[in-house]
C-alpha positions in Angstrom: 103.1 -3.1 -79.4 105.9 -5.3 -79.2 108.8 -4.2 -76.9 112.6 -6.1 -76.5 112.9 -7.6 -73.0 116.4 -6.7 -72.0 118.6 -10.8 -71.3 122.0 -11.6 -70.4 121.7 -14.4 -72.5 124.4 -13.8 -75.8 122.4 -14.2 -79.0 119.2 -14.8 -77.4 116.1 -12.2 -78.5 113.3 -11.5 -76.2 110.3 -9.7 -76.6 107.2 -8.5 -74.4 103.6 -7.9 -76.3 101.8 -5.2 -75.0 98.2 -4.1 -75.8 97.6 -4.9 -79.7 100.4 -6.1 -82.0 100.1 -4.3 -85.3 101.8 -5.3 -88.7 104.2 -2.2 -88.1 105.5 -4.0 -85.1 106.9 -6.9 -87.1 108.5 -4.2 -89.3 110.0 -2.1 -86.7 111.0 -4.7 -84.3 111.1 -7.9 -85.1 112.1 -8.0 -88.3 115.0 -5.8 -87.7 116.5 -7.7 -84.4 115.7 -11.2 -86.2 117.8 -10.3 -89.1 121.0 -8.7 -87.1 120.4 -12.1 -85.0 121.0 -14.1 -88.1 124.0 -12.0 -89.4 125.4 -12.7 -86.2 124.5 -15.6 -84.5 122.9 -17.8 -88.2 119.9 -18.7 -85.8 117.2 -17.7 -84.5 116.2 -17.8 -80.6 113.6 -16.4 -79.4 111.6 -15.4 -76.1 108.1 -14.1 -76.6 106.2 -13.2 -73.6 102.1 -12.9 -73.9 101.0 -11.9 -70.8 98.1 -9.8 -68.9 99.0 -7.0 -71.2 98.5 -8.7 -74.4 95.6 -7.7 -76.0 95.5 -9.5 -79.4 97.0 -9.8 -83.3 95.3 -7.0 -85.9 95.0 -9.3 -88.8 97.7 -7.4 -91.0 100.2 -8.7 -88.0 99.2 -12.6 -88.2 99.8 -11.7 -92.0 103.3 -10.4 -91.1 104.1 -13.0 -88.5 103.9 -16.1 -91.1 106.1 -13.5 -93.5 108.3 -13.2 -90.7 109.1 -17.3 -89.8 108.6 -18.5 -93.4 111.4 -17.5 -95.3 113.7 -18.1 -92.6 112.5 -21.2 -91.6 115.9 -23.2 -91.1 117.5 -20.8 -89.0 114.8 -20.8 -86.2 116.4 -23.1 -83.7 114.5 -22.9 -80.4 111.1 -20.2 -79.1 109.9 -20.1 -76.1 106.4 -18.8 -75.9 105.5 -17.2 -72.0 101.8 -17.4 -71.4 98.9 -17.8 -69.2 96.6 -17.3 -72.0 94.8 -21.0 -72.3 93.7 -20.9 -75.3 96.6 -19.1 -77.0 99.0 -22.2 -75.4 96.7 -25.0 -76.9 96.9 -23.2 -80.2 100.3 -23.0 -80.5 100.6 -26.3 -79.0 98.1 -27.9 -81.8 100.8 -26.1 -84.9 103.7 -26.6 -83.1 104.9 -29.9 -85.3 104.7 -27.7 -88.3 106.9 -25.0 -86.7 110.5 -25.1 -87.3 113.0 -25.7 -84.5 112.1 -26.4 -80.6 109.4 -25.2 -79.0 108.6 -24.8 -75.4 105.7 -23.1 -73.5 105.7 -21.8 -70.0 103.8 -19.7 -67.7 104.8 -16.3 -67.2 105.9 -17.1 -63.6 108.7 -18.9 -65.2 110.1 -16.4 -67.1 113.4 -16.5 -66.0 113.6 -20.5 -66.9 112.0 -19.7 -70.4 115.1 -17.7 -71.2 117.7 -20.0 -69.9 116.3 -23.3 -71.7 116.1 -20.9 -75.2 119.8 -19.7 -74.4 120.8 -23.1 -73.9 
């Protein structure tokens, strides 16, 4: 499950995984605040914490994920991804050229700085 982080940052989006993220997720939370972001804003920045309560991707969510970032690839200006998962971090580290905008990774004990560079 996917669930919005409440931020006092204007325009900024921030989101908490929790147990398994499904495909439905992207449909009924992501894909909904990412496009009134857009609307509003015209970019994309984004908060996404993976913590202890993250629990994996089903495969029909990875699916959705590259659905999600693809078409809207120039207005994704900066993502912060909040983890203590390794392996996740050197993943994303390894793609992160072919992403679009700035990336930053950070451990969830800095939370709070995650959101303020993305705001920036």
């Amino acid at each position: 499950m996917i669930e919005q982080i409440e931020s006092e940052h204007e325009g900024l989006l921030a989101f908490r995984a929790v147990g398994t993220i499904e495909a439905r997720d992207y449909e009924d939370v992501l894909k909904p605040a990412i496009e009134e972001a857009i609307a509003g804003e015209g970019k994309i920045r984004l908060v996404f914490v993976l913590g202890d309560e993250y629990e994996g991707y089903s495969a029909g969510a990875a699916w959705e994920d590259a659905k999600l970032w693809i078409p809207r690839i120039t207005k994704w200006e900066r993502c912060a991804l909040v983890t203590d998962h390794r392996r996740l971090a050197d993943a994303v580290r390894l793609f992160a050229p072919l992403m679009p905008g700035e990336l930053q990774i950070f451990p969830v004990s800095e939370l709070d700085d995650a959101l303020a560079w993305a705001a920036a």
